[in-house]
N, C-alpha and C positions, 0 to 999 in steps of 0.2 A: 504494500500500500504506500508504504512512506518513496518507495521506489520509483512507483506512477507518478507520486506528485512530485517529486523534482523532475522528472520527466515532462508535465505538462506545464510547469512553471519554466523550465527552460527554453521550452518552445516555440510557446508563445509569445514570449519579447522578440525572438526572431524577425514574426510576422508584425510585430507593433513598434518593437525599442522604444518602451518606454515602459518605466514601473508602474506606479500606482494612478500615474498622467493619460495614461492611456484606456479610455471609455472601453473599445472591442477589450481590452484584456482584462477589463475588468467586470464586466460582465457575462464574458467565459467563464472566468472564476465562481463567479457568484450561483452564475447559474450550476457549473459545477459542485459545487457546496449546499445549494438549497436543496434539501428532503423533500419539500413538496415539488420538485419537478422530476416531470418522470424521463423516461430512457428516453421514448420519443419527442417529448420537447426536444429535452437536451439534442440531442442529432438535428433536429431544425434550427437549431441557433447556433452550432457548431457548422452547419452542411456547408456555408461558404468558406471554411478555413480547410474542409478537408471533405472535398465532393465524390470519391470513389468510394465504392460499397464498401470496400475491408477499412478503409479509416473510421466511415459510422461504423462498421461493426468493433474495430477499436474503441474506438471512443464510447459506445453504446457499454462495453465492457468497463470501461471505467468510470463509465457516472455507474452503474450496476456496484462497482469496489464504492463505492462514498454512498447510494442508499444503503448498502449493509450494516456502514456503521453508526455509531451510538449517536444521540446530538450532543455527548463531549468529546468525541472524538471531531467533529464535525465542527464545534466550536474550536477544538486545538488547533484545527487545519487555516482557522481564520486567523489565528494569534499567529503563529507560523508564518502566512502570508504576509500581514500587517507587519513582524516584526526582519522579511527579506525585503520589504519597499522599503523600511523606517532605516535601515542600515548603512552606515556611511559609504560600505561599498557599492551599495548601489546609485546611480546615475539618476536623479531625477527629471524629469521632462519640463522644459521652461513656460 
């Protein structure tokens, strides 16, 4: 789990470069993280970062890993988040 989310927080600045400055990545996130959305949202708000079948089926797999777990788990992943944009190595967006 812990493994996915650096993986999908790494990625996504790719496509945005920017931390917490950046609206698309941070509403990937969010949506990533909220419990009431389900697989299928999620894939329609992802579908333009990654339009071939096995990336939603990726991805559908990993919003699947974040409904499993607890909402403190779910709440750690936001403190986590908050505290990789809050950090002086990361680059803020002007």
């Amino acid at each position: 789990m812990k493994l996915v989310l650096v993986f999908l927080l790494a990625a996504i600045p790719i496509y945005c470069y920017a931390s917490s400055g950046c609206h698309a990545m941070d509403d990937v996130i969010a949506q990533t993280i909220n419990s009431s959305v389900s697989v299928a949202e999620y894939q329609g708000v992802v579908k333009s970062y990654a339009p071939l079948p096995y990336d939603q089926k990726a991805l559908g797999k990993l919003k699947q890993c974040f409904l499993d777990q607890s909402e403190e788990t779910l709440a750690n992943v936001i403190v986590l988040a908050n505290t990789i944009y809050d950090s002086k190595d990361c680059p803020q967006s002007a």
